[in-house]
N, C-alpha and C positions, 0 to 999 in steps of 0.2 A: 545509392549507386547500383545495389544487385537489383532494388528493384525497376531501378529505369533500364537495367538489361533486360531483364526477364521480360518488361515490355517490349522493348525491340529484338529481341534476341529470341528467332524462332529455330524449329529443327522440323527437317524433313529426309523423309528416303528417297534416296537419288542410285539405288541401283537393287536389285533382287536378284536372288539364284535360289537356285533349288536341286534337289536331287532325289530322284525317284529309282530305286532300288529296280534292277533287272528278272528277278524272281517273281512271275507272278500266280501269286496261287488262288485259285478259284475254288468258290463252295464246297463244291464235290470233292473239292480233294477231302473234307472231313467225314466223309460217309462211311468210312471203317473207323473211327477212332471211336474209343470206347468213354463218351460222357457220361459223366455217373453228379449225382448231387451231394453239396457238401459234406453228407457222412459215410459216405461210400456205396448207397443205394444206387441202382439204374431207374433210369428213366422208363417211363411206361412208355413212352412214343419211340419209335424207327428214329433213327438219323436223318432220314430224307425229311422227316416232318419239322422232325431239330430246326434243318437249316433250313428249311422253308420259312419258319415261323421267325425265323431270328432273321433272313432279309426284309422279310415283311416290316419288321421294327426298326431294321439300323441302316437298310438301305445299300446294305454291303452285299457286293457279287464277289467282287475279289479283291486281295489285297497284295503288298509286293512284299517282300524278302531281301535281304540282303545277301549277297554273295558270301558263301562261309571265309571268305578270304580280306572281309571288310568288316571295319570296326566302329562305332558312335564317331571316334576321334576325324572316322577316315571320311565317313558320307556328310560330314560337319565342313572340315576342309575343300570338299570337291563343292558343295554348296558357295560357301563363301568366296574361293576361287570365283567361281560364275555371278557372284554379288557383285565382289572388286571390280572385275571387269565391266559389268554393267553400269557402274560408276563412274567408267576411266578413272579408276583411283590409284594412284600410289601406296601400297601398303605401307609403309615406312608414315605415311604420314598418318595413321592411324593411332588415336589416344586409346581406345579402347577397345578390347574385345570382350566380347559378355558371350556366354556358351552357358543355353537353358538345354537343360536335360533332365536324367531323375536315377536314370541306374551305372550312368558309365560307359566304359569299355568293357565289355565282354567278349571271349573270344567263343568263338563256332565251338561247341562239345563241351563248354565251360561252365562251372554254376559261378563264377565268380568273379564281383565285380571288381575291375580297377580303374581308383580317379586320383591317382597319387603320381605323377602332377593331374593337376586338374586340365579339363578338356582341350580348355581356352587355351592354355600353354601351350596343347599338343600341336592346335591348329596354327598357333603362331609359330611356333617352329618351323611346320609345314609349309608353311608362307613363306620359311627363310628371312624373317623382320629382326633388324638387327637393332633397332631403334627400344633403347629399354625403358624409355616411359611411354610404351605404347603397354597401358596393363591387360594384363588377360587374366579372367576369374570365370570361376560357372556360378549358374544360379540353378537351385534347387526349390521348384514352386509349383510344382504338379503339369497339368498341361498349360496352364497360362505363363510356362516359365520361359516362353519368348517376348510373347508381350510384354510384362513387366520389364526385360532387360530392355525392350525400345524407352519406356515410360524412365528407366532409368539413367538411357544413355539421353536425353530428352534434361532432365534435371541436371546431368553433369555440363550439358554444353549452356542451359538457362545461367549456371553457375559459374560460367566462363572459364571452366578448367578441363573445356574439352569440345571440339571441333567436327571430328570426325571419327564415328563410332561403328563398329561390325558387331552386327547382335544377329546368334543361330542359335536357331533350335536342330537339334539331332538324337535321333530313338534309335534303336533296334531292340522292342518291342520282342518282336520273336524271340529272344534268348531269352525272355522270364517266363513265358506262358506254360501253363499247366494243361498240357494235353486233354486231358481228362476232364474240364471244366469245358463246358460250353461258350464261355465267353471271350477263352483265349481265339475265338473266330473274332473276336472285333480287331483285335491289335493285329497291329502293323508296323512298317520300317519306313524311315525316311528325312530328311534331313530338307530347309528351308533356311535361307540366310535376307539380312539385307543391311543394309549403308544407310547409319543416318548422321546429316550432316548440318550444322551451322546454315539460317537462310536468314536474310534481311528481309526474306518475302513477308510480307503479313497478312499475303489472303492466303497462303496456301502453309502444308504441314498439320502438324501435329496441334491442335486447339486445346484441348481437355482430355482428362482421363479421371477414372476411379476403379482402387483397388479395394481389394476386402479378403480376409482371413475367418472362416469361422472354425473355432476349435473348440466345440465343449462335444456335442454329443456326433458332431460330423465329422471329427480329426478322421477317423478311420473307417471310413466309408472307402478310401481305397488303402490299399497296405498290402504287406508280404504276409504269404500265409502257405502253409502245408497243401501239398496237391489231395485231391480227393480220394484219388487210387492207395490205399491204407497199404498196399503194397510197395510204394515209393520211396525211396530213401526219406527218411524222417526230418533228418537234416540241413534239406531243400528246400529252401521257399520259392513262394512264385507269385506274379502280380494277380491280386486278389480284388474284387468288388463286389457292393452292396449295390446293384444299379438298380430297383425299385427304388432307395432311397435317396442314390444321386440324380435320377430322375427326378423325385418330386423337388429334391433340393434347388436344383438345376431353373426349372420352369417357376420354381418361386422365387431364386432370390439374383440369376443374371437379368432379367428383363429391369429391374429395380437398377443394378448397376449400367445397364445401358442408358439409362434414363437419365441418373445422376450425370451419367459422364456428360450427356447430350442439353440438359438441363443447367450444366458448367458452361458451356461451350457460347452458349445465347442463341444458336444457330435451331431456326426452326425444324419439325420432324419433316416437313412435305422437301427441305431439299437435301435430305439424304436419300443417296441414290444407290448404296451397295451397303449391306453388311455382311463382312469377313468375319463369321463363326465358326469357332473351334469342332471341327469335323468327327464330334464323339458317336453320334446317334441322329438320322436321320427324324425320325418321328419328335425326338426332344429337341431337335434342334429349331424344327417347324413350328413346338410349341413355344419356344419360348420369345422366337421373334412374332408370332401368332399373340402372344399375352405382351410383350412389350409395345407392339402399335394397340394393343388394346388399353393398355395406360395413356394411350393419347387420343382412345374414342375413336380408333381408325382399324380399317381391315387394313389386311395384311398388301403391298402391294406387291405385282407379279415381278416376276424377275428378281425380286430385292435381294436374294440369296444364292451366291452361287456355289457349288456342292461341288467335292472330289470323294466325300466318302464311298460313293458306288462300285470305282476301280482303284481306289486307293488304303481304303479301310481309316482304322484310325491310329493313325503314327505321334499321338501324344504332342509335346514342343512343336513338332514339325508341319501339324497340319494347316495352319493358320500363317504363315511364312508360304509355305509351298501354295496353297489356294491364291494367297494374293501373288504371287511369281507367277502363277500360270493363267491367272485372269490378266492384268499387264500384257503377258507375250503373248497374248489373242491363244491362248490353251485349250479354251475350254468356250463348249460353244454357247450361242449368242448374251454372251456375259462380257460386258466392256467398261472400262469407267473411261473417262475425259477430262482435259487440264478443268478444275473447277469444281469436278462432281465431292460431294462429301460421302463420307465412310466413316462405320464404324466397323472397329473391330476388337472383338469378343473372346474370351475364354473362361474355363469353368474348369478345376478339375480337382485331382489330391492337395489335402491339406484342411480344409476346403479352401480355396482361393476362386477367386474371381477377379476379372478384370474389364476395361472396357477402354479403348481410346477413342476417340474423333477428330478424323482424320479430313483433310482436303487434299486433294491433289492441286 
């Protein structure tokens, strides 16, 4: 019986929202800040050079900010709202809400985080859903922790104990960053939601996926760690990485799960037509879908990739939700899918986690 559902019983997104924070801060705002290297040294180069050399890699001009007056809970909500309604859905009939994130609620001036109730609750509240077997949980999985909740809400409806699912990712990034570190330029704010729903369809939705955990020597390649400034309260941590080695991790081992996922699927590589990657790093993003059509003997095709990290930076959860929101509502230019085209979409991030779906419209 579950598995003659599973055969008929597909799932697809039938709405997206997204929310792009009003703050927008460009490069140059870091040209006074004082980056120093992990032991408290300065750097030999100017700041202008800094951030020259760090667009040059990640592709970042500018990134947006959260209103001090807004919280992960809140730009989570305003996404989702804009999901619902892109669905014409009824909240109330919703079995599940999934809330991927990684730090919580924090308030503007705050080191501290709170997920007590957890995210998912907050935004169901905010919904005003009065319906109590509609569950709300967050998922904690680095930046692939949106993806995984589709992939999850995907199994629950395969399993027939669930219809209609809201899966968001929301950061604000900015409340962890460590001034002082050169890398708090990548991060960012921002929030992406979407509706996946129960379809009879069986050319279109959700086909395959593959996840992956690696934890021996990559567990902590990102992690909470002491700002560089030895003058900082001690006390404090702040989002921290190894990006030489999430790099090489990155370009080895997501093109491998693309594959797997696409190689699940049956569906050849010449009719994928977009892939939706997790918006970390411009240069490794290129490489790795560069080394993934190279496991099938192919250069890269044009267009194949469409990119917010330029003016959006990298908002963790949220980038991968938001990209595909703003490609759908014609966002971003000449980047389109159409009823039929297939997609994959990708992330990479703490933990180490990977992920990969394939996807048809």
């Amino acid at each position: 019986m579950n598995k003659e559902r599973t055969f008929m019983i597909s799932s697809k997104i039938t709405g997206t929202g997204s929310f792009i924070p009003s703050i927008k801060k460009e490069n140059k705002a870091f040209l006074e800040n004082l980056f120093l290297n992990e032991d408290g040294s300065t750097f030999s180069s100017k700041n202008d050079v800094i951030i020259d050399k760090f667009k040059d890699i990640t592709g970042i001009a500018e990134r947006r900010y959260v209103s001090p007056k807004y919280k992960t809970s809140d730009i989570a909500f305003f996404a989702a709202e804009k999901a619902i309604k892109d669905a014409n859905l009824n909240p109330e009939a919703l079995d599940y809400i999934i809330v991927a994130h990684n730090y919580g609620d924090i308030e503007a001036g705050s080191v501290q985080s709170d997920m007590v109730p957890s995210i998912a609750t907050r935004v169901k509240y905010r919904l005003g859903i009065s319906n109590p077997n509609c569950v709300a949980y967050d998922v904690l999985f680095g930046c692939p922790g949106w993806l995984q909740g589709v992939i999850q809400a995907q199994a629950f409806i395969q399993a027939g104990i669930a219809k209609k699912c809201l899966i968001i990712g929301a950061e604000t990034l900015s409340r962890v960053i460590d001034k002082h570190d050169r890398d708090s330029m990548i991060y960012s704010d921002g929030a992406g939601a979407c509706i996946v729903e129960e379809t009879q369809e069986q050319d279109s939705g959700i086909i395959s996926h593959a996840s992956q955990t690696f934890a021996k020597e990559e567990a902590y390649f990102l992690h909470f760690g002491k700002s560089f400034n030895k003058n900082e309260d001690d006390n404090v941590r702040y989002i921290k990485m190894y990006g030489r080695k999430i790099y090489e991790f990155a370009i080895t081992h997501v093109p491998a799960a693309m594959k797997a996922a696409l190689d699940k699927s049956g569906i050849d590589i010449t009719e994928v037509k977009k892939i939706f990657i997790h918006q970390a790093n411009e240069k490794m993003d290129e490489a790795i879908v560069k080394r993934f059509y190279r496991l099938y003997k192919m250069q890269t095709p044009e267009g194949i990739m469409p990119m917010s990290i330029h003016e959006l930076g990298n908002s963790s959860v949220a980038t991968v939700p938001t990209l595909l929101d703003l490609v759908l509502k014609g966002n971003i230019k000449n980047q389109e899918v159409k009823k039929g085209d297939v997609a994959i979409l990708a992330s990479v991030g703490a933990g180490m986690n990977i992920n990969a779906v394939v996807y048809r419209f």
